[in-house]
C-alpha positions in Angstrom: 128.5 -55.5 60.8 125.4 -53.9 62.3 123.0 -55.5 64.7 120.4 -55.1 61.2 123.1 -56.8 58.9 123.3 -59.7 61.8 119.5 -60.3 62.0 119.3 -60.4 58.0 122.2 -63.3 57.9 119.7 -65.3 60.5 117.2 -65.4 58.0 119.4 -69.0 56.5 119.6 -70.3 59.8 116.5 -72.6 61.2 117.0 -73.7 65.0 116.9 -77.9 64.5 116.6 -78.2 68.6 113.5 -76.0 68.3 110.1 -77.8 67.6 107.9 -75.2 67.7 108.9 -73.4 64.6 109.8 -74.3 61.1 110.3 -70.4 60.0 113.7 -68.9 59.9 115.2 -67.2 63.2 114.5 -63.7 62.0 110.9 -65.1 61.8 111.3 -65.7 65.7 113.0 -62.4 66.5 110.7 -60.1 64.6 107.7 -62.5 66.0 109.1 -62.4 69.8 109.7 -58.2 69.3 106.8 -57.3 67.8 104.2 -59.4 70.8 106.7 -57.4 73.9 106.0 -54.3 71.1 102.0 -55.2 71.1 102.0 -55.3 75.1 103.6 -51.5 75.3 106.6 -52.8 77.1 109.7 -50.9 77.7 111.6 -50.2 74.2 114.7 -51.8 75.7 112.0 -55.0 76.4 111.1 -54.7 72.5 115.2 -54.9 71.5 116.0 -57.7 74.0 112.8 -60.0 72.3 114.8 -58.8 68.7 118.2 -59.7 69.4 118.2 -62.6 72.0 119.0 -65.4 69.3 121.2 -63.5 67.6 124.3 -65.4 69.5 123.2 -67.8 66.9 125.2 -66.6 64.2 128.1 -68.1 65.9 126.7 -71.5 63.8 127.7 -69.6 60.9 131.6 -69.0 62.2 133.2 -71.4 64.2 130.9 -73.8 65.0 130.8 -77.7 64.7 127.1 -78.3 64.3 123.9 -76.5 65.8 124.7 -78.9 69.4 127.4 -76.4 70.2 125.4 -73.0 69.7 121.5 -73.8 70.3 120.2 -75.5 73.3 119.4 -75.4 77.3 122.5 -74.0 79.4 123.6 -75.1 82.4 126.6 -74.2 84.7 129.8 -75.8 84.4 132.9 -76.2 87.7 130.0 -78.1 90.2 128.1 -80.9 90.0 125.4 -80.8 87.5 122.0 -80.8 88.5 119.8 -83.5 87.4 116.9 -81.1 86.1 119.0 -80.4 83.1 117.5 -82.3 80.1 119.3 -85.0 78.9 121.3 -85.2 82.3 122.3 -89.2 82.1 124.4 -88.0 78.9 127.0 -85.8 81.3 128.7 -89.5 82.3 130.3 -89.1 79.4 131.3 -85.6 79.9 135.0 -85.6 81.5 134.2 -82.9 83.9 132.1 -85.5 85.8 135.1 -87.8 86.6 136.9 -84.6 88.0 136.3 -85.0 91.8 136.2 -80.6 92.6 133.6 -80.5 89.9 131.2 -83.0 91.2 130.8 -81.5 94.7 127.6 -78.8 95.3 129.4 -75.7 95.1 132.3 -76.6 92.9 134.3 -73.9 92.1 132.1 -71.1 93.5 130.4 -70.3 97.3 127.2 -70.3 99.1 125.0 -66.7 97.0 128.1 -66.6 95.2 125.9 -64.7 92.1 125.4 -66.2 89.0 127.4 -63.2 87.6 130.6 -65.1 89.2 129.3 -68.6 87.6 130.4 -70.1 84.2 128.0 -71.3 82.0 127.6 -73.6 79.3 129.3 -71.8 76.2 126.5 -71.3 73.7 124.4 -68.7 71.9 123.2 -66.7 75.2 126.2 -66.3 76.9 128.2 -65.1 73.2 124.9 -62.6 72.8 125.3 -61.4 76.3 129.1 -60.9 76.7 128.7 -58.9 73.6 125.8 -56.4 74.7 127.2 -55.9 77.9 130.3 -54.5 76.3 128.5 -52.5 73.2 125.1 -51.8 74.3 123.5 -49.6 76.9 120.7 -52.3 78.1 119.7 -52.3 81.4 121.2 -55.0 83.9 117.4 -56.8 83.3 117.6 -57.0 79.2 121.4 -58.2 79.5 119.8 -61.0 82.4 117.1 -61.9 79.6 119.9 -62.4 76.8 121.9 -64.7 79.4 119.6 -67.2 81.1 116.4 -67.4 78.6 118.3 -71.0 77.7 118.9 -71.5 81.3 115.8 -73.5 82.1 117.0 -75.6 85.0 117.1 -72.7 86.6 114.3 -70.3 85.4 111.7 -73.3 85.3 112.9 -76.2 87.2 114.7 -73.7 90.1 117.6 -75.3 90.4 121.3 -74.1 91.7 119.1 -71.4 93.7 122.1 -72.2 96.2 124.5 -70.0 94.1 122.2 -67.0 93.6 123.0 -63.5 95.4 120.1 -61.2 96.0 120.5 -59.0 93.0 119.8 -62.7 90.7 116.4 -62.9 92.3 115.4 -59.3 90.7 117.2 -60.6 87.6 114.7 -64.2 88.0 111.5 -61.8 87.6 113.1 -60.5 84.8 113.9 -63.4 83.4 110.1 -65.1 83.9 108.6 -62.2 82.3 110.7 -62.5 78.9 110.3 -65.9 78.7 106.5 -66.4 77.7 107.1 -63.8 75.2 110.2 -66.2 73.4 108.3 -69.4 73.9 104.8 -68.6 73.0 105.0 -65.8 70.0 105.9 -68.8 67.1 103.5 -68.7 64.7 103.3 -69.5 61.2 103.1 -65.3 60.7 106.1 -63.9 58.5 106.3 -60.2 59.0 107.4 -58.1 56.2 111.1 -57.7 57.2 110.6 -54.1 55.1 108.2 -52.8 56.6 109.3 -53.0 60.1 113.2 -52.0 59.3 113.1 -48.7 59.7 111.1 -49.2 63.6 113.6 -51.5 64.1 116.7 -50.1 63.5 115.8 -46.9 65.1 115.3 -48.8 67.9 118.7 -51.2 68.0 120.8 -47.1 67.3 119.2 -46.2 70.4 121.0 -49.0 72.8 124.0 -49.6 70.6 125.7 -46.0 69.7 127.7 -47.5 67.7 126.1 -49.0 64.6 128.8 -51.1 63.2 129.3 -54.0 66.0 132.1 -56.0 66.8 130.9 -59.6 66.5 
């Protein structure tokens, strides 16, 4: 279907783990766009504060329950930090009876680059495995998609141990997006009419082709 098409299916879908909004998620996406829109920010900016939550959809497919789409992400193959919320719940998690897991670095190295990590599967990492391989957004916007659920890292600044040089650049970006998905809820409902056509133009220009494989 098209990005558009995707967006429009969101509007039956309301985040449960979110408790700053009671409006659907295209409420949120046409509210987080439209404040990066209002502070002239790059038109790639606008599309990534449209789309980020659109990994939700996966609720609609093959999902067991909101718990495995929505939520804070975290990496997975090394010991997990304690600044992820709800941490005292991972005891009952297999992975943290499995000895190679629990150690610092796990499976990875010293700077390794969170581009060589695993994260928690969820809505983020679907949404940004599928704009890296059908979009043209820059390596910032794709960053935004990936780790705006990654708050042990983006807030509390943990497993800074596995980042490379390039993730610090890809930090900043992250920081800057972030006020802009956290603090644009409102009880405002655009009319979804009368921004389509901005909109669309706008998705056509980063994903050449307009029918997407989700």
């Amino acid at each position: 279907m098209t990005i558009w098409d995707a967006l429009i299916k969101l509007n039956n879908l309301l985040d449960e783990s979110d408790p700053d909004t009671e409006l659907s998620q295209i409420d949120h996406a046409l509210q987080t766009a439209e404040a990066i829109r209002r502070d002239n920010k790059p038109r790639w900016f606008q599309l990534v504060g449209l789309i980020h939550d659109l990994g939700k959809l996966l609720y609609f497919y093959d999902s067991k329950g909101q718990w495995d789409v929505v939520g804070d992400t975290f990496p997975v193959g090394c010991r997990y930090s304690k600044k992820i919320i709800y941490y005292n719940f991972f005891k009952n998690n297999q992975d943290s009876k499995n000895p190679l897991y629990n150690t610092k670095f796990g499976l990875y190295s010293p700077n390794c680059g969170l581009d060589k990590v695993m994260l928690s599967w969820g809505h983020d990492e679907y949404m940004y495995h599928l704009a890296k391989e059908q979009s043209t957004l820059p390596q910032e916007g794709l960053a935004m998609i990936r780790y705006h659920s990654f708050y042990p890292w983006h807030q509390e600044g943990a497993y800074k141990y596995l980042m490379s040089d390039h993730d610090i650049k890809m930090l900043s970006a992250v920081k800057a997006f972030n006020p802009y998905d956290l603090y644009s809820k409102s009880d405002i409902k655009y009319n979804i009419n009368d921004l389509k056509t901005y909109y669309t133009d706008l998705i056509d220009e980063f994903f050449p082709n307009k029918i997407v494989e989700f």
